[in-house]
N, C-alpha and C positions, 0 to 999 in steps of 0.2 A: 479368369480368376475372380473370386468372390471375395469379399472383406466387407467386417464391421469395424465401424471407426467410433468415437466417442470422446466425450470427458468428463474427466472424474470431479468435476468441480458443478457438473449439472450443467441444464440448458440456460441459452441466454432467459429464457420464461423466469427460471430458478433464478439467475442473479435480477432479474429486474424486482419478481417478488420479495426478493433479499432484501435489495435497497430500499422499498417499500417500506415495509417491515421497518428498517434501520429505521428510515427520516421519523416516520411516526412515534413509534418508541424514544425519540429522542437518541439514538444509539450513537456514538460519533467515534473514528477510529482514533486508535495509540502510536500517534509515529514520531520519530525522533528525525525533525530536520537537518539536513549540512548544505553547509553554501557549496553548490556546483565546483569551487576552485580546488575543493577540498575531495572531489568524487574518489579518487583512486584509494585515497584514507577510509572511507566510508566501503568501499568497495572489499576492504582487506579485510575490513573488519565485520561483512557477512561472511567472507569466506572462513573466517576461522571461528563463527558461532559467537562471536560476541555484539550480534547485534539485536539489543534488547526486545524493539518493536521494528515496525516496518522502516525502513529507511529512505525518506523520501529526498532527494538534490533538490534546490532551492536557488533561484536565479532574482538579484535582488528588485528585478522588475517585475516580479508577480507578484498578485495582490496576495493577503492572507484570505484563509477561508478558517470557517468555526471547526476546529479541531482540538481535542489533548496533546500538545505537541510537548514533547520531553525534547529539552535541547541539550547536544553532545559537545 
């Protein structure tokens, strides 16, 4: 049996040129941090569409990095 497989998001080529792209342009993403202790709250609240940007856990031993961070 034959099968094509794929995804819709492009080749890893596509995201490396993405990110390219991004650093150059200065581009930097929109995510709304939660502290890790908090995940299942953060969790409810993609499930029900009320999470504004990307929602990233947060553990308070990692460093910051340069981002828009909206905090919830």
């Amino acid at each position: 049996m034959r099968s094509i497989s794929g995804t819709m998001t492009g080749s890893s080529i596509d995201a490396e040129d993405t990110l390219s792209f991004s650093s150059l342009q200065s581009i930097r993403p929109m995510i709304e941090t939660v502290p890790l202790a908090n995940a299942a709250e953060a969790y409810g609240r993609m499930m029900r569409n009320e999470a504004r940007f990307r929602i990233v856990l947060i553990s308070a031993r990692l460093p910051r990095v340069d981002v828009q961070v909206i905090r919830v």
